[in-house]
N, C-alpha and C positions, 0 to 999 in steps of 0.2 A: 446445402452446404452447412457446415458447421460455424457456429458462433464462434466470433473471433472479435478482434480487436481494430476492425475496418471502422473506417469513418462513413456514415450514412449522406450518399449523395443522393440519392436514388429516393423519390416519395409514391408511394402509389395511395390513391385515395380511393375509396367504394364513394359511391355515389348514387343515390335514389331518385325517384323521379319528381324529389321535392327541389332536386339542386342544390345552390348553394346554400338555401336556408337550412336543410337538415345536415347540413355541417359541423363538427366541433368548430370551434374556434381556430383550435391549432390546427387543424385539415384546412378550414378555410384560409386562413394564413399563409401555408405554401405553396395552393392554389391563386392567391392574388399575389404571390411575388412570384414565380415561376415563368422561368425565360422560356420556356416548355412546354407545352401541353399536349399530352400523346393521347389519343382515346377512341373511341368510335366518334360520329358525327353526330347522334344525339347528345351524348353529354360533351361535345365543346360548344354543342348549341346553348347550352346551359350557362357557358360561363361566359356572359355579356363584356363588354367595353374592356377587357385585357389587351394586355399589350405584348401578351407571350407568344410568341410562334404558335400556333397552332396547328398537328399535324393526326391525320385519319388514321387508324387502324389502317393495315395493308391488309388484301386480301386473304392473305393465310396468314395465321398466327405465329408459323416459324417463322415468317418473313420481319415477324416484328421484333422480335425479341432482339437479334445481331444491331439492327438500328438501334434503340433504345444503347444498346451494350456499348453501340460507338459514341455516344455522346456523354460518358462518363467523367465528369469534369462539370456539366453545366448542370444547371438550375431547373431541373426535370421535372415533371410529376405525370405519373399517368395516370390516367382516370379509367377507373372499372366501376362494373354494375354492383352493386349491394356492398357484400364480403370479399374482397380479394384473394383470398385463402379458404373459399369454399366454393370449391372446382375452378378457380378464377385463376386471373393472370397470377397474381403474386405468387403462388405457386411454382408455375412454369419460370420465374425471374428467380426464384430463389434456388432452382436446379441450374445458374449459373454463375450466382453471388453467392457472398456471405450475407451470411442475415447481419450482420452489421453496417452494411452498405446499404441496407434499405429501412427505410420507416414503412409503415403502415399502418391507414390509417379504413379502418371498415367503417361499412355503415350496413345498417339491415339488408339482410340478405331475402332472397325470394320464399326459399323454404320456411322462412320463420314470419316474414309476414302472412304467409297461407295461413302455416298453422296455426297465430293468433289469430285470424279471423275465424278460421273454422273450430276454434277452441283442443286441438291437436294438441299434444306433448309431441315436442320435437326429438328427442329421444325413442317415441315410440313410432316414430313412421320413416319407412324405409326411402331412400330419397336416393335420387342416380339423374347424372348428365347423360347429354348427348355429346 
């Protein structure tokens, strides 16, 4: 959707498998106040002594989105792997928001820690989801 003038209720954070320590500040931040927390079951294992609801990914991915969409109003965050915007949820939520209705907030994504490990330019190697 198009950039517009929406208030940002909606946080999705990437998340690596250092957790909360490789957090910005301001990611960590919404994640510890967050009435909310929508993700797979690894990373809400991540987020110790909250007091947020906590709720699983559903088994398909369309399933999740309509839920997320109904709870518009509260204090949300969902938690994705790496980049949210690189083949990730935030993608798929912004084909039903404004990008003003969400923040985002990435963290390293898979592709790019391969390639600095393997010394790769990430521009030069072809890279595709499942």
């Amino acid at each position: 959707m198009s950039a517009g003038k929406a208030k940002p209720w909606l946080k999705v954070v990437g998340i690596g498998e250092n957790g909360l320590e490789g957090l910005s500040p301001a990611a960590r931040q919404r994640v510890e106040s967050a009435e909310i927390l929508f993700g797979g079951k690894r990373h809400l294992e991540m987020i110790p002594g909250t007091q947020a609801k906590k709720i699983p990914w559903a088994k398909r991915m369309r399933e999740a989105v309509p839920k997320i969409l109904e709870w518009k109003g509260s204090n949300i965050v969902v938690l994705a792997s790496g980049d949210p915007m690189c083949y990730g949820i935030g993608t798929k939520l912004l084909r039903h928001l404004d990008v003003g209705e969400v923040e985002i907030f990435p963290a390293l994504n898979s592709f790019s820690l391969a390639c600095s490990r393997m010394g790769w330019s990430l521009p030069d190697v072809e890279t595709m989801t499942i």
